[in-house]
C-alpha positions in Angstrom: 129.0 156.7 -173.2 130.6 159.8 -172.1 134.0 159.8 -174.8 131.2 159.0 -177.4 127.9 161.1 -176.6 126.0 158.1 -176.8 122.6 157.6 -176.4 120.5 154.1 -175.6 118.7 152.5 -178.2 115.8 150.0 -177.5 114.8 149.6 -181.0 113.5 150.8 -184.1 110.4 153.0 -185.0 109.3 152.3 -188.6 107.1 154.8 -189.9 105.4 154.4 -193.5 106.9 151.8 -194.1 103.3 149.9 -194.7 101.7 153.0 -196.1 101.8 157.0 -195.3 100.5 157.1 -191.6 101.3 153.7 -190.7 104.2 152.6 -187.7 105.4 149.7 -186.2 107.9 149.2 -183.4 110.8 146.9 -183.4 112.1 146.0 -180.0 115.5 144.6 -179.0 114.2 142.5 -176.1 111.8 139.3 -175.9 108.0 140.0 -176.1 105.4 138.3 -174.2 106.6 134.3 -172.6 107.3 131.1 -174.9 106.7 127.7 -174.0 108.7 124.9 -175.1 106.6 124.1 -177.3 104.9 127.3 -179.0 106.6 130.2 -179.0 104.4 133.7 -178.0 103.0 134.7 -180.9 101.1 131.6 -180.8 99.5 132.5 -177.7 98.8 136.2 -178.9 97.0 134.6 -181.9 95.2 132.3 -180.4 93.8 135.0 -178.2 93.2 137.3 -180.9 90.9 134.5 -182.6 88.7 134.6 -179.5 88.4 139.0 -179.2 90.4 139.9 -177.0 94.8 140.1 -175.9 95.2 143.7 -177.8 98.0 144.7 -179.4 101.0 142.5 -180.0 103.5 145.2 -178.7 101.6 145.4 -175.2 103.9 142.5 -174.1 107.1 144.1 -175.1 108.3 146.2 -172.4 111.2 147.4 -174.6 108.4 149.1 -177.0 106.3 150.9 -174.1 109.3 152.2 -172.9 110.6 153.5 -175.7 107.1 154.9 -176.7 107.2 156.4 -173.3 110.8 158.1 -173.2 112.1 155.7 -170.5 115.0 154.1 -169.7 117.3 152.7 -167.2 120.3 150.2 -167.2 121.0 147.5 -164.3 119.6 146.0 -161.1 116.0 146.1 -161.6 116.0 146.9 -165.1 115.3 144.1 -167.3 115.3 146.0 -170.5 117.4 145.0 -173.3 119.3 147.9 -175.2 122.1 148.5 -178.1 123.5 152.2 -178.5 123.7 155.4 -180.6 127.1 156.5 -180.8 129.1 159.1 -182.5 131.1 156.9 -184.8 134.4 159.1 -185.5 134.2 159.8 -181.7 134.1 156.3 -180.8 136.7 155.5 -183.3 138.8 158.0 -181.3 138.5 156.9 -178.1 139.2 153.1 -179.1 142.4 155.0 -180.1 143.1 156.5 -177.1 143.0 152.4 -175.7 144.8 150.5 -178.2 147.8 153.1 -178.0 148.5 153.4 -174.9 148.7 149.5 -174.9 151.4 149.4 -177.1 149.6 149.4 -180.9 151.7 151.4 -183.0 150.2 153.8 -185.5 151.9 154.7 -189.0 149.8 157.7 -191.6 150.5 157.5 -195.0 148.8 157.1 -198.0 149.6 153.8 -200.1 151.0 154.3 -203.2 152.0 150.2 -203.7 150.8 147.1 -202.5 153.8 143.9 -202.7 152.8 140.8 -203.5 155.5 137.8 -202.9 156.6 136.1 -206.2 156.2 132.8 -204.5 153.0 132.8 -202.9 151.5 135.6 -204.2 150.4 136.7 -200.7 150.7 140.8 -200.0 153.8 141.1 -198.5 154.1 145.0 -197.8 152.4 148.0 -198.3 154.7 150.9 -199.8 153.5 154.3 -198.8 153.5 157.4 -200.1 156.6 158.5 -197.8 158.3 155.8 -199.2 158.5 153.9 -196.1 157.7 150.1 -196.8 155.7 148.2 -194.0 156.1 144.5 -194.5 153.7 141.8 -192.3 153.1 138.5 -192.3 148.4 139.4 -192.3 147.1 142.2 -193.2 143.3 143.3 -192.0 141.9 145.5 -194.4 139.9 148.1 -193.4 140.2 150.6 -196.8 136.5 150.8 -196.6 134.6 151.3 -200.2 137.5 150.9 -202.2 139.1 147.9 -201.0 142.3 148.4 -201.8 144.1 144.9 -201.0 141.7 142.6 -200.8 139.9 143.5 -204.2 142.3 146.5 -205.5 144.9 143.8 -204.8 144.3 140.4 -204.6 141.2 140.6 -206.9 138.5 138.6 -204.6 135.5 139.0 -206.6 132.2 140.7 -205.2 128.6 139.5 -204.9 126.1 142.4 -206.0 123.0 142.3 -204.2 122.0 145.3 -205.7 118.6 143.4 -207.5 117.3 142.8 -204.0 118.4 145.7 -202.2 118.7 148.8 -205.4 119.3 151.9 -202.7 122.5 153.2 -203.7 122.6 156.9 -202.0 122.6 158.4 -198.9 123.2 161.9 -198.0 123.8 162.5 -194.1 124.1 165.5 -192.0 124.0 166.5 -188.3 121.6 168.9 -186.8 121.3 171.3 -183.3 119.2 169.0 -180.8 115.6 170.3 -180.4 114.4 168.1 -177.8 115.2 165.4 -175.6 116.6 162.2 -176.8 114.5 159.4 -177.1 115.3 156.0 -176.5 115.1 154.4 -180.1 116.2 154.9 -183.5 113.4 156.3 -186.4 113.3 155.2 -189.8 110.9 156.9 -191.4 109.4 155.5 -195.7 109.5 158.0 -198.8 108.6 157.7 -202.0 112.1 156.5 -202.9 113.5 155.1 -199.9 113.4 156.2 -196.8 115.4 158.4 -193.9 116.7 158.4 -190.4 116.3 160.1 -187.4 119.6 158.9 -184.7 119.7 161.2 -181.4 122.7 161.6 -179.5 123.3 163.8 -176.2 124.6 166.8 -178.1 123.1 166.4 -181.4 120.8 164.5 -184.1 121.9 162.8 -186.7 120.0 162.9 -190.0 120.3 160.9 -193.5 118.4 160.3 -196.4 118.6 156.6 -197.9 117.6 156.8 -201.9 118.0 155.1 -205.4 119.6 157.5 -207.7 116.9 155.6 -210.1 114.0 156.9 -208.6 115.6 160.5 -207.2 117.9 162.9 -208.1 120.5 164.1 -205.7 118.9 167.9 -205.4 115.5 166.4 -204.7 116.9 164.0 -202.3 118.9 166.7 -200.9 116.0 169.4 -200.5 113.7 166.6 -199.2 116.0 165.8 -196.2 116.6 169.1 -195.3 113.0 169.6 -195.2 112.8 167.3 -192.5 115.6 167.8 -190.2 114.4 169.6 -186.7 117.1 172.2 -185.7 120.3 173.7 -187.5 122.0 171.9 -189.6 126.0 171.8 -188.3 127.3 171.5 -192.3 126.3 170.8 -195.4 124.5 167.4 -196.3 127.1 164.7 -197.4 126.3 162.5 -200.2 127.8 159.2 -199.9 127.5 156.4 -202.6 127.6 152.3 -202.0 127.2 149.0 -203.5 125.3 146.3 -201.7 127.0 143.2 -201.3 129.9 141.1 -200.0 133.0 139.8 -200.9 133.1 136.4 -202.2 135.7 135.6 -199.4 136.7 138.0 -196.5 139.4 135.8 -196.1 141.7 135.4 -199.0 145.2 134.0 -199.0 147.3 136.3 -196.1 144.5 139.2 -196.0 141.4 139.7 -193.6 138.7 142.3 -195.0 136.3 144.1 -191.8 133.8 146.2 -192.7 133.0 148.1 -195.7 135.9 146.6 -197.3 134.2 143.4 -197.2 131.1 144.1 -198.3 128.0 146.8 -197.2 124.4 146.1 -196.9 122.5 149.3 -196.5 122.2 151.2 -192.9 118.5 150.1 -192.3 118.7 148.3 -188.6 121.8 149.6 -188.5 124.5 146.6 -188.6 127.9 147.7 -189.9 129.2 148.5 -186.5 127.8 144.8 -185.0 129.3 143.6 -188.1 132.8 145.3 -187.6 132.6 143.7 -183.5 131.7 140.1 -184.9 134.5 140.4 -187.4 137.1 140.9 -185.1 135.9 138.1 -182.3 135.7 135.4 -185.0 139.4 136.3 -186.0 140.8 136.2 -182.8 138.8 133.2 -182.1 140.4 131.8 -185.9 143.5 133.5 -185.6 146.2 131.8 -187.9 149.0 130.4 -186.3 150.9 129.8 -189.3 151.1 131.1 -193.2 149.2 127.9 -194.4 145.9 128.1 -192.5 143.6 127.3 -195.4 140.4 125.2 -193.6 140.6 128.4 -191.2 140.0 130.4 -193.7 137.1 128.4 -194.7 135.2 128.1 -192.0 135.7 132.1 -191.3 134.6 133.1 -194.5 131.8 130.2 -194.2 130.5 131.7 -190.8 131.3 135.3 -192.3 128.9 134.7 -195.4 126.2 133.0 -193.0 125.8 135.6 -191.3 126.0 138.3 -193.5 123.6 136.6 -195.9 121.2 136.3 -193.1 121.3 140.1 -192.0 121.2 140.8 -196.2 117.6 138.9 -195.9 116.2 140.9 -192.9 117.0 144.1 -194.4 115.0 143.2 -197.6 111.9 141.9 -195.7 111.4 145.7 -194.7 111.0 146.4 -198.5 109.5 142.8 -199.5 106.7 143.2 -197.4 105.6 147.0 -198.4 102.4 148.5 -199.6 103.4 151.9 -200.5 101.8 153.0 -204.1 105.0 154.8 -205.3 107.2 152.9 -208.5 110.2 152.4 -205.8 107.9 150.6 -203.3 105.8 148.7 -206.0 109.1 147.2 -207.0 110.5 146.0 -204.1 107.4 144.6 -203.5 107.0 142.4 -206.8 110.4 141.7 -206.8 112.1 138.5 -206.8 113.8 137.5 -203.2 116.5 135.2 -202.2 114.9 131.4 -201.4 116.0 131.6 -198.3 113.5 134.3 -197.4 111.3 133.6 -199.5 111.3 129.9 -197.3 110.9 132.0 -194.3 108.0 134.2 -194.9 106.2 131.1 -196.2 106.9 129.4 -193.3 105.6 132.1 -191.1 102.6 133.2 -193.6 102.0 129.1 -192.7 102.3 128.7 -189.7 102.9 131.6 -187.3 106.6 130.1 -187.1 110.0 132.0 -187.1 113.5 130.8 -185.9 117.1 131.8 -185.5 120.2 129.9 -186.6 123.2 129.6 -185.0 124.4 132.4 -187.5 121.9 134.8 -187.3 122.0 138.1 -186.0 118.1 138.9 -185.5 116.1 136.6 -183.1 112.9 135.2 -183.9 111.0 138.3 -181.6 112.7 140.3 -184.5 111.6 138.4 -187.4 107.9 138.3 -185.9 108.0 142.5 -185.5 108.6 143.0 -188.8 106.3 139.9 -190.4 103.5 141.3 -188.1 104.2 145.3 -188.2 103.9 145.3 -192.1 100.9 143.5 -192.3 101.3 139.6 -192.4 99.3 137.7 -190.3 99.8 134.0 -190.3 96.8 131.6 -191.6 97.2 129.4 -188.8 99.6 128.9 -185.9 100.4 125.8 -183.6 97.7 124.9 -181.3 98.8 124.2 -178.1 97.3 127.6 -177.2 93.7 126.0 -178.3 93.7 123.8 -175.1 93.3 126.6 -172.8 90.7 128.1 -171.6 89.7 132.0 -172.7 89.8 132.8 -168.7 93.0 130.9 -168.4 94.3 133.1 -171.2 93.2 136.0 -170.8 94.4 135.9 -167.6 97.8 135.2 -167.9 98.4 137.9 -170.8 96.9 140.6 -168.6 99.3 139.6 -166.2 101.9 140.2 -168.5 100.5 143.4 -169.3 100.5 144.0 -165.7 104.0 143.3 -165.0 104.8 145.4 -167.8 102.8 148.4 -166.4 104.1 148.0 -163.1 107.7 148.6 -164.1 107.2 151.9 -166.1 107.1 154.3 -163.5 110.1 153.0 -162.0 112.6 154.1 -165.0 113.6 157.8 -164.9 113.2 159.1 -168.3 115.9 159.0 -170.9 117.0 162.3 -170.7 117.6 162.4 -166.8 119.3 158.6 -166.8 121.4 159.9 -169.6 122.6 162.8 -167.3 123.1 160.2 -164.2 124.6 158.0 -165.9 127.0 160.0 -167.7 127.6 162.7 -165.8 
């Protein structure tokens, strides 16, 4: 936290995203108790029916903490958290680990990639120097350009770019104005939408667009419009496909990260993405040249997963009621049928679930269905049984519990200077 200027995160504020004046929070921990049986939403639903229970978020103690600046790690804090970090400073100090531990480090730029005549596996990468580094796998982490495992080995690529048609992103860092606060903004405009990421010594800004729907000056002038405090440079203007590789794991070659694939920043997942990467190869890792069913069932697992992330993202912009030609898009547009299976299901029956693959849990999947506007036709009823003093009561208990344990978290700010002092 300290190497990295991190911050702690305990979710996501969407703003516009329904319309102009509209916001949602999506928290990282559970909300509210689930039976068995029925799951909390059911319960919430049920009570709604009958007039009273309130908001939905009043049972997520992730999402009144956030909304009150608070925040606190460990023994009694049961609050569930992911991070904001400076990436090219966390980058650094994983450097300053893997060195030291004997993981040798070689710059150059490659000029030729060797294949073996045999196998047609890559068999060295001839740099710029001229000195040749041979290997028996080779990770590829070339980013964008993917320079072995498509550059090389041609792999193929999956364009996702009909369900997810942002392409742009221009991203700059700015003075910090006021405290941090413990969650990440996304904030809707008319052709995408833009971020607001707080760190200890600065904020981080960008501006998510489709070159289709806005130039780069307007995009440009529009984000720094919006950016509190002094911009620290000039506005970079990155460019990206969405998609994923149709195998990260092809013949002697490994491709983490953007090399494999990028589905745009929104919930912020490349980083996750990178972490999961690496634990499923070392739990996979080939003993052997010849490891092909390993291969399988990492890129199987791989594509799972990323597939399922791909389909959260575009429920943001699925379920949108903005007026702009961006918005009205997404929202006719045609989805994958394995969301479109899931907001049936919920639109249903009030049901969500998580596979053994998925990254977002079904508290997630209900923030989202619910914060932009879907509300189920029916739900199970279990929750019918009980009687309204029965229910009421137990959710104001939760509400309770929840309220007690506010004003024992410091704010962020002074936990941030505890902890990482």
């Amino acid at each position: 936290m300290r190497e990295t200027n991190s911050t702690f995160k305990l979710g996501i504020s969407f703003e516009n995203w329904k319309h102009d004046g509209d916001r949602y929070f999506h928290p990282f921990g559970t909300v509210g108790r689930s039976l068995p049986l029925a799951d909390f939403q059911h319960f919430w639903l049920e009570a709604r029916s009958r007039g009273f229970g309130g908001a939905y978020t009043d049972y997520s103690l992730e999402t009144q903490a956030a909304i009150a600046g608070k925040f606190a790690t460990g023994d009694p804090s049961p609050l569930s958290f992911a991070y904001h970090l400076d990436a090219t400073a966390y980058a650094a100090f994983l450097r300053s680990l893997a060195e030291p531990a004997g993981v040798k480090r070689v710059e150059g730029k490659i000029t030729t990639v060797e294949r073996d005549g045999e196998s047609g596996d890559i068999a060295a990468l001839v740099l710029e120097s001229g000195t040749r580094i041979e290997g028996d796998l080779f990770i590829d982490c070339t980013g964008f350009r993917a320079l072995l495992i498509e550059g090389t080995l041609e792999t193929g690529f999956d364009d996702w770019g009909e369900w997810l048609p942002t392409d742009s992103a221009f991203a700059v860092q700015s003075e910090t104005t006021e405290p941090p606060v413990p969650y990440t903004r996304a904030i809707a405009h008319g052709a995408g939408w833009r971020w607001r990421i707080p760190l200890q010594h600065r904020m981080g800004n960008g501006f998510v667009f489709s070159s289709a729907h806005l130039s780069d000056d307007a995009a440009r002038e529009q984000l720094l419009a919006a950016v509190p405090g002094k911009p620290l440079f000039d506005p970079r203007l990155l460019r990206y496909r969405t998609g994923a590789r149709k195998q990260a794991w092809n013949r002697n070659c490994i491709a983490i990260g953007l090399s494999s694939g990028f589905i745009e920043p929104l919930e912020s997942t490349s980083i996750h993405l990178v972490m999961i990467a690496v634990t499923r190869l070392l739990q996979n890792f080939p003993l052997r040249r010849d490891m092909a069913a390993l291969a399988e069932q990492f890129n199987r697992q791989s594509r799972a997963e990323t597939e399922h992330v791909r389909d959260f993202i575009i429920l943001h912009y699925k379920l949108n009621q903005r007026d702009e030609p961006f918005w009205r898009e997404h929202a006719a547009r045609e989805i994958p049928d394995s969301l479109a299976a899931r907001i049936a299901l919920f639109r249903e029956s009030a049901m969500a679930y998580q596979g053994s693959d998925d990254l977002f849990r079904v508290d997630s999947w209900n923030a989202v269905m619910m914060g932009q506007g879907v509300m189920p036709s029916d739900y199970h009823h279990m929750p019918a049984v009980m009687p309204s003093a029965d229910l009421e009561r137990a959710l104001n208990d939760l509400r309770a519990g929840i309220a007690a344990q506010l004003p024992k978290l410091p704010s962020h700010a002074e936990f941030l200077a505890s902890y990482c002092s």
